[in-house]
C-alpha positions in Angstrom: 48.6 -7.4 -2.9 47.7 -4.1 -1.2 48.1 -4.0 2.7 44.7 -3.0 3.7 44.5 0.3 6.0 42.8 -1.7 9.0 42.3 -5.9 9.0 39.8 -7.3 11.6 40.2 -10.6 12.2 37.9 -12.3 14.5 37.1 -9.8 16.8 34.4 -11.1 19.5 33.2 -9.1 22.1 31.0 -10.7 24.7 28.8 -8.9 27.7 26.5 -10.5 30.7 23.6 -11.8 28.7 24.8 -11.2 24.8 27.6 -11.2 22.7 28.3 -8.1 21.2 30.3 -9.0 18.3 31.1 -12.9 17.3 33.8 -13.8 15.2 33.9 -10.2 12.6 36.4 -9.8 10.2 36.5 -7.7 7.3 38.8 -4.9 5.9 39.1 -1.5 5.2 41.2 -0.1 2.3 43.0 3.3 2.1 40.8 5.9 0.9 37.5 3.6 0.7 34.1 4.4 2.0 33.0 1.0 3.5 30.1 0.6 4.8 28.7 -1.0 8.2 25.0 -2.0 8.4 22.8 -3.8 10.9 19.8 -3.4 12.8 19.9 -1.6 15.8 21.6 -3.9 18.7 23.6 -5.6 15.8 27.1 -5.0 17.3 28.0 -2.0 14.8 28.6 0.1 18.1 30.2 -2.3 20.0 32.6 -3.1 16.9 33.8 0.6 16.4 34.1 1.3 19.9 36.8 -1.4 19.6 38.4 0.1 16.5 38.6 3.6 18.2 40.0 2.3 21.9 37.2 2.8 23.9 36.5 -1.6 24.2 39.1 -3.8 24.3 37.9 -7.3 22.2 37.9 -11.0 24.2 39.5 -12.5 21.2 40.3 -11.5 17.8 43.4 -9.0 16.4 43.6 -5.8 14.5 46.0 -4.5 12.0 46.8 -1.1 11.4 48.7 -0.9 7.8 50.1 -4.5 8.3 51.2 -3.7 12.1 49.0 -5.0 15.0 46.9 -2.3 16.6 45.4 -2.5 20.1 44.5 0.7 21.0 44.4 1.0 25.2 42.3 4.4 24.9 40.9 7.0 22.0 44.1 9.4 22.7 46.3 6.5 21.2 43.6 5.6 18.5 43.7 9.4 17.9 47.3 9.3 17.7 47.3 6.4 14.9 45.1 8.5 12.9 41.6 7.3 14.0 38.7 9.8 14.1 35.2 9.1 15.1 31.9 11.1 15.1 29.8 9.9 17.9 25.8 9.4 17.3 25.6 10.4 21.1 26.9 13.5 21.8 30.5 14.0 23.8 30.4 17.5 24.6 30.4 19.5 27.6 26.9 21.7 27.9 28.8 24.5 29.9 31.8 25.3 27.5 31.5 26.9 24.1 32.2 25.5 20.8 35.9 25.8 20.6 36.5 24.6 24.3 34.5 21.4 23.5 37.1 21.2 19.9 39.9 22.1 22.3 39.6 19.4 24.8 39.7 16.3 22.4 42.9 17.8 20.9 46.4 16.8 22.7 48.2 20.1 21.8 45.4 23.1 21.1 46.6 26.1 19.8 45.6 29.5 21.6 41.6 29.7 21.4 42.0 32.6 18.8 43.3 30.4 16.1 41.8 27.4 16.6 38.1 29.6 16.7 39.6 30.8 13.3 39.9 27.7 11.8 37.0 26.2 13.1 34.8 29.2 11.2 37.2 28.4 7.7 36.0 24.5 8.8 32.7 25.0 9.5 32.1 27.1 7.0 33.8 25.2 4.5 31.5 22.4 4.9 28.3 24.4 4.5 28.0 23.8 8.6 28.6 27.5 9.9 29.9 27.0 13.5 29.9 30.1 16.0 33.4 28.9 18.2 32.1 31.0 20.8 28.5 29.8 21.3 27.6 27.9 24.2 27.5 24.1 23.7 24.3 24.0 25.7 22.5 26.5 23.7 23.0 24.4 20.7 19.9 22.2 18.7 20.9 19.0 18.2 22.2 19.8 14.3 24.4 22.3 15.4 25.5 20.0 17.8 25.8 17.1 15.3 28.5 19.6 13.4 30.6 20.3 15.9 31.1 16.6 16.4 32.4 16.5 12.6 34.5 19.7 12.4 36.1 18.3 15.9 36.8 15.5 13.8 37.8 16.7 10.9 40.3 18.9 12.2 42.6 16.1 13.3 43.6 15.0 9.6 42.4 11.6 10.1 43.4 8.3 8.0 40.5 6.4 9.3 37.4 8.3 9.8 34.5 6.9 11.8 31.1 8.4 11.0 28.2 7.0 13.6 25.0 8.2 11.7 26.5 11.5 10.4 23.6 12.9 8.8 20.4 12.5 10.9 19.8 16.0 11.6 21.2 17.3 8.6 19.1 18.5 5.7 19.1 17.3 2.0 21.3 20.2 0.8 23.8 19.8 4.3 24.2 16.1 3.2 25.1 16.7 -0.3 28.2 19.5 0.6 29.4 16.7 3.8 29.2 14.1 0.9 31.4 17.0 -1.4 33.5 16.5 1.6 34.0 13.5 2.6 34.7 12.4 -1.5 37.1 15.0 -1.5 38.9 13.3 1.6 38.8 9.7 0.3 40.2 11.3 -2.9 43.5 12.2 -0.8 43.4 8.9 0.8 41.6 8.7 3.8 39.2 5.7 4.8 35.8 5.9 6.3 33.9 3.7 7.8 30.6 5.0 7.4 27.4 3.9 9.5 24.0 4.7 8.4 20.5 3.6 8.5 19.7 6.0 5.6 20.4 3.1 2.5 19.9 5.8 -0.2 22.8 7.2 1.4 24.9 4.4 1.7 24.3 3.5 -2.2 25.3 7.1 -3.4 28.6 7.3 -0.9 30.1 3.9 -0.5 32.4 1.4 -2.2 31.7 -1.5 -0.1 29.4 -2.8 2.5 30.2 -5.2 5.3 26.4 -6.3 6.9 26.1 -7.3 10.8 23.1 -9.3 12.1 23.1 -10.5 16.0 26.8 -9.5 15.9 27.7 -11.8 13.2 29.5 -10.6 9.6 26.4 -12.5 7.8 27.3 -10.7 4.3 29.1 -8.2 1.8 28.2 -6.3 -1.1 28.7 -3.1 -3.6 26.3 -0.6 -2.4 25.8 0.6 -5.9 24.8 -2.4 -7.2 22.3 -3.7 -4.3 18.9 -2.2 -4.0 18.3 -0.2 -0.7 15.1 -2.9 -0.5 18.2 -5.9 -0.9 20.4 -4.7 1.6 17.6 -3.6 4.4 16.7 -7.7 4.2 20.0 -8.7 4.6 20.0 -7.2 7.6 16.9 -7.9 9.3 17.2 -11.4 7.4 13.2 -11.2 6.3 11.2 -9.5 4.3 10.8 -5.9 4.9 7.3 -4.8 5.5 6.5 -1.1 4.5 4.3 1.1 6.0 0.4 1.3 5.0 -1.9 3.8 5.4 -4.9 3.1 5.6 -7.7 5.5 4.4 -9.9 7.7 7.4 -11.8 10.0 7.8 -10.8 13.4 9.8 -12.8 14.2 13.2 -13.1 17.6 15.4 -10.2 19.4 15.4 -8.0 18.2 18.3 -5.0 20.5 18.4 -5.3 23.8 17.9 -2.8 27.2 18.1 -3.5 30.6 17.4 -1.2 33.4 17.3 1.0 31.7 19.1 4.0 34.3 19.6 7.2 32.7 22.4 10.4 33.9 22.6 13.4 31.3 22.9 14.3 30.1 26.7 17.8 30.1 25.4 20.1 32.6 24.6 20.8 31.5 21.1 17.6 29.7 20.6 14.5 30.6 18.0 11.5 32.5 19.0 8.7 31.4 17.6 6.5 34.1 15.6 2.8 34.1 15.3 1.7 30.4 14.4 -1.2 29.2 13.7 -1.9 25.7 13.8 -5.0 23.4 13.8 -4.6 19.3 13.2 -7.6 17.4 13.6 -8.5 13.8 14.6 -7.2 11.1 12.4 -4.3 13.6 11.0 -0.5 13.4 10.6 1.0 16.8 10.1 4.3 17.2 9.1 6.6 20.1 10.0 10.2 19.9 8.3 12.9 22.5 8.6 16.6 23.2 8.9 17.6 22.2 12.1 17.4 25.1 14.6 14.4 27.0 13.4 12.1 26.8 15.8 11.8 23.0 16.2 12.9 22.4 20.0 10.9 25.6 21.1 7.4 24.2 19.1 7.9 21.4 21.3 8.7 22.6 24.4 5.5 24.5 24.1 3.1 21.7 23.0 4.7 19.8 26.1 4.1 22.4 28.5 7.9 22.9 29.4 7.2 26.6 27.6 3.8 28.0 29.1 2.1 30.4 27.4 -1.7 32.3 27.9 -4.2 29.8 28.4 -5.9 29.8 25.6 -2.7 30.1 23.2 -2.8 26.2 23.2 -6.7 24.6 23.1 -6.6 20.6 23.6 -10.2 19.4 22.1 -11.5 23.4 22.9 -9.8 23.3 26.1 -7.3 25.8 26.7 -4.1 24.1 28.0 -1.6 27.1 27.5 -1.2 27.6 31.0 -0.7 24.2 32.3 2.2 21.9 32.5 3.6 18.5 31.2 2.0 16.1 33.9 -1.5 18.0 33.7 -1.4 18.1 29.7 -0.7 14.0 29.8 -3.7 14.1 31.7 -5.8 15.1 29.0 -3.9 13.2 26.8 -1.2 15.9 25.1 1.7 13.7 24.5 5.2 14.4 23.0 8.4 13.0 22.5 11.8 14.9 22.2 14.4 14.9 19.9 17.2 14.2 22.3 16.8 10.8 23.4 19.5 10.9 26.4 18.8 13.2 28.3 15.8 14.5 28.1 13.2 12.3 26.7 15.1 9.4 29.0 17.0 9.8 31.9 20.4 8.0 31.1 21.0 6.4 34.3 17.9 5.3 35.1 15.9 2.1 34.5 14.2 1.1 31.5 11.5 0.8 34.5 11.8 4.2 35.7 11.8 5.7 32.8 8.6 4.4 31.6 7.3 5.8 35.4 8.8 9.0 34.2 6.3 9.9 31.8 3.6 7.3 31.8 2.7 7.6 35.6 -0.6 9.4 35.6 -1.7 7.5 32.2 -0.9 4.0 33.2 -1.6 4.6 37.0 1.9 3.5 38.1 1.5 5.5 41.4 -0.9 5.8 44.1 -0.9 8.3 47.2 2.6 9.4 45.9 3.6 5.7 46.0 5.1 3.9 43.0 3.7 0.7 41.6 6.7 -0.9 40.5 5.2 -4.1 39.6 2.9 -2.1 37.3 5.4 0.0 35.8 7.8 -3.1 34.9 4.7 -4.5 33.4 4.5 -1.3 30.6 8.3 -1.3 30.4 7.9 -5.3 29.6 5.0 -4.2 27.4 7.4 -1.1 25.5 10.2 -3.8 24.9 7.9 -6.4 23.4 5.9 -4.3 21.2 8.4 -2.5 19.7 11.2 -4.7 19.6 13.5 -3.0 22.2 16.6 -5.2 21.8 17.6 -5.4 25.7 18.2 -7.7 28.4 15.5 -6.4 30.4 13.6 -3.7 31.9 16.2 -3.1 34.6 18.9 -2.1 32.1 19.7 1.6 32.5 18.5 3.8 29.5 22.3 4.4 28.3 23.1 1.0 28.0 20.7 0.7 25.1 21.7 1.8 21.6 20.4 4.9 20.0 17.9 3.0 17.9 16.7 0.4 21.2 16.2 3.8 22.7 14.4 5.8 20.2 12.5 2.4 19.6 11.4 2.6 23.5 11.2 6.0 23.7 8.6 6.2 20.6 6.7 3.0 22.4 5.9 4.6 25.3 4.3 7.3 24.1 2.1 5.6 21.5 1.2 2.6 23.8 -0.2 5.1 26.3 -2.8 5.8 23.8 -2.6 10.1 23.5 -5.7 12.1 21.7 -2.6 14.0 20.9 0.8 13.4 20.0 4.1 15.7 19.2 6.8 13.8 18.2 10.2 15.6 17.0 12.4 13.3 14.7 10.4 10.0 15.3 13.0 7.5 13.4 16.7 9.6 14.1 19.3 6.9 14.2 16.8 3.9 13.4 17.6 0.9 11.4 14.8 0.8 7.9 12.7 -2.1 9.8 12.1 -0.2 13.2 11.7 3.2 11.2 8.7 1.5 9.6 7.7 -0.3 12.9 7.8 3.3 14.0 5.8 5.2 11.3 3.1 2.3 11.2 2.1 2.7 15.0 2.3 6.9 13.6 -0.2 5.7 11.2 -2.2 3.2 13.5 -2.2 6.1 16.5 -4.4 8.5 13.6 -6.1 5.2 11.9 -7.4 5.2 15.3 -8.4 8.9 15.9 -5.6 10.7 16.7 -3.9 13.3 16.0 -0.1 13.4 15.5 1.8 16.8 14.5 5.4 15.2 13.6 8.3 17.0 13.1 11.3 15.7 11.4 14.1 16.3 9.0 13.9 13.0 7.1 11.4 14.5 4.2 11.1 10.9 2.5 9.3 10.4 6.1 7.4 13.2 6.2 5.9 12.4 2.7 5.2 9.1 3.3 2.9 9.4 7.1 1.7 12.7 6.7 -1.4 14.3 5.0 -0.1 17.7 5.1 3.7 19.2 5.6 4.7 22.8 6.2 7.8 23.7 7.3 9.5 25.6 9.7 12.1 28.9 9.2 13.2 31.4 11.7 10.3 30.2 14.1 7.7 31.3 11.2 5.6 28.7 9.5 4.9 28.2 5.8 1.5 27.6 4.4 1.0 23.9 4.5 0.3 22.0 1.7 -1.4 18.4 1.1 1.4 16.4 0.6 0.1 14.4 -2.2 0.5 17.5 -4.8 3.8 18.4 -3.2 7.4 18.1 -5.2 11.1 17.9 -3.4 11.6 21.1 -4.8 8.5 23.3 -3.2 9.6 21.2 -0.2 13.0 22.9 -0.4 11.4 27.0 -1.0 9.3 26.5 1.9 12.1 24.8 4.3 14.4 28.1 2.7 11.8 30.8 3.9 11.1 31.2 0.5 7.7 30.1 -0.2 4.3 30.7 1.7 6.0 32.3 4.9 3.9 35.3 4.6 1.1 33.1 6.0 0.9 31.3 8.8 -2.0 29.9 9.0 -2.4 25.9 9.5 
């Protein structure tokens, strides 16, 4: 029989309060695409973190083309030939591009050649990289690539990909998949993780599914519905998403001629939008990431301040104010990055709700913080919306990326806004808490408000929002009711190429 490229046997991982990982054992053949699924606070991150040396397992062994494999940190995993692309960020905001590359390498060559081959890379993926840009002047796509050229560039046997495509577009998705094919073709292995099953079905062999740490089941992606393998690993019935029909109120939100230039360096100005949403709407603004999103919401937020009446909250101009007094009127939004900036990583689940829910759920008085209070909503976020933690005193980074999105989305919507922004609502989200997620969407406008949501997932957009437009070069198309729209029109107006001489929402 074939030596499998890496055999887990029984790895169990155990923390104060949970086991991480019980008893998994599957394997991984050269140049396969396997799979790993499971719900968010399944193990899946616990498990690679062993693989890749940053976790040593209680019990359990490894084996590394027949030989046992235990490695102490990532440089040796690195060293065996073990990549991984992180769904958190590890990169340094300061240092530019080819610094960042430069630093997970043992021997870099002189920043001229390795900036060289980072553009042949980059480019060669359909990910165009500047080496010299500033890691903190990045959006979170461009950030997202720089994880997988880093990657990439180290010839890996094993590849790890944590959520690979999440702020990636249709057409970015389809040249990494060119990619990645072409590397399994020479005879690397990737272990692939992904809550996007359509994805999974068109780009893996095999499929190993994790539920409450446990390897509950296998199967060919191919041959399983994305419906199949989304209840294996919630291990019910999935319930999708219902909208139910309402009728549209005043108009709630509205922008005119709205004209910012970027904060950053490198960032997108935003040109002359126009944009009205009214009560009971969901609007939906797609686009390539890096055109505009970050700065549309740092506007709406109030981190950008613009004239007063630039911005009108139910006819009031709010252009002029801040965060705290917009939440006051009930201007909501929640950010794209999760750690970081919509929750301080180490922090509280607590404090975090404090952070932004203070003036909405009264969690202070006289500059004083009611801390019973505001465990009370952090209890409340965690049992609505299924935040899979030990409590409210666990620090935001100990959560995964889908508990935190999950808790970052819940307090938001259980704060009850008139208005809410939200920019990639469902990133790194397992199919049952996506559609947890965009049924409170669709409860917060069944209710009478108004939601602008902005998002790279399209299937998303077109199934929570009445109309979509999208974003390109800070410009924004003429939006369209999403019932008479096709993937392709959604493609011309994400490419510039359709509608951008009016801006009119």
């Amino acid at each position: 029989m074939t030596v499998p490229l890496l055999s887990l046997q029984g790895l169990t991982k155990a923390y104060p309060g949970v086991v991480a990982n019980n008893n998994v054992s599957f394997d991984i053949g050269t140049g396969q695409v396997h799979a790993l699924l499971g719900e968010n606070g399944a193990g899946k991150s616990t498990l690679v973190k062993m693989i890749y040396g940053l976790v040593k397992p209680d019990s359990g062994v490894m084996l590394l083309n027949g030989s046992p494999y235990a490695p102490s940190e990532p440089r040796a995993a690195r060293a065996d030939g073990i990549a991984m692309v992180f769904q958190h960020f590890s990169l340094f905001d300061a240092l530019n591009v080819a610094e960042n590359i430069a630093l997970g390498m043992e021997t870099p060559p002189a920043m001229r050649d390795l900036a060289k081959r980072i553009r042949e890379v980059s480019e060669t993926y359909g990910l165009p990289l500047d080496p010299f840009r500033t890691v903190g002047d990045l959006s979170a796509g461009e950030r997202q690539r720089v994880e997988i050229i880093r990657c990439l560039l180290q010839d890996p046997k094993l590849l790890i990909m944590d959520e690979p495509t999440s702020v990636l577009t249709p057409q970015e998705v389809d040249i990494l998949f060119e990619t990645l094919r072409k590397l399994k073709s020479e005879g690397t292995a990737i272990l692939y993780i992904s809550h996007k099953l359509e994805e999974i079905r068109a780009l893996c062999d095999h499929a190993t599914v994790l539920r409450l740490g446990e390897n509950v089941g296998e199967c060919v992606p191919a041959d399983t519905s994305a419906r199949d393998m989304a209840e294996l690993m919630v291990g019910t019935t999935l319930q999708t998403p219902e909208r139910s029909g309402r009728d549209l109120g005043d108009v709630a939100l509205d922008i005119s001629g709205l004209s910012v230039a970027s904060p950053g360096e490198f960032g997108t100005a935003l040109k002359n939008l126009h944009i009205t949403v009214r009560q009971g709407e969901v609007l939906g603004i797609g686009g390539v990431a890096g055109n505009g999103q970050d700065e549309l919401l740092a506007v709406l937020s109030g981190e950008i301040q613009t004239a007063a009446d630039a911005v009108r909250l139910n006819g009031q101009p709010v252009g002029n104010l801040g965060p705290t007094a917009r939440r006051r009127l009930g201007l909501l939004t929640a950010p794209e990055e999760r750690l970081g900036h919509a929750a301080a990583p180490d922090m509280s689940l607590t404090e975090n709700a404090m952070l932004t829910g203070s003036v909405r759920e009264s969690l202070e008085r006289h500059g004083f913080l009611k801390w019973r209070e505001a465990q009370g909503f952090a209890e409340r976020i965690i049992h609505d919306f299924d935040v899979r933690t030990p409590g409210p005193d666990n620090a935001a980074r100990s959560l995964s990326g889908g508990n935190l999105q999950k808790f970052v989305i819940g307090r938001e919507v259980l704060q009850r806004p008139e208005v809410l922004v939200v920019n990639q609502p469902t990133w790194g989200v397992d199919a049952s808490a996506a559609a947890a997620i965009r049924q409170a969407i669709l409860d917060l406008a069944a209710n009478g408000a108004a939601v602008v949501c902005i998002s790279q997932d399209l299937d998303e957009l077109m199934e929570i929002s009445d109309r979509f437009a999208a974003l390109n070069e800070g410009r924004l198309s003429t939006p369209r009711d999403t019932r008479d729209l096709t993937i392709d029109e959604i493609g011309l107006m994400m490419g510039g190429a359709h509608g951008m001489e009016v801006a009119h929402v």
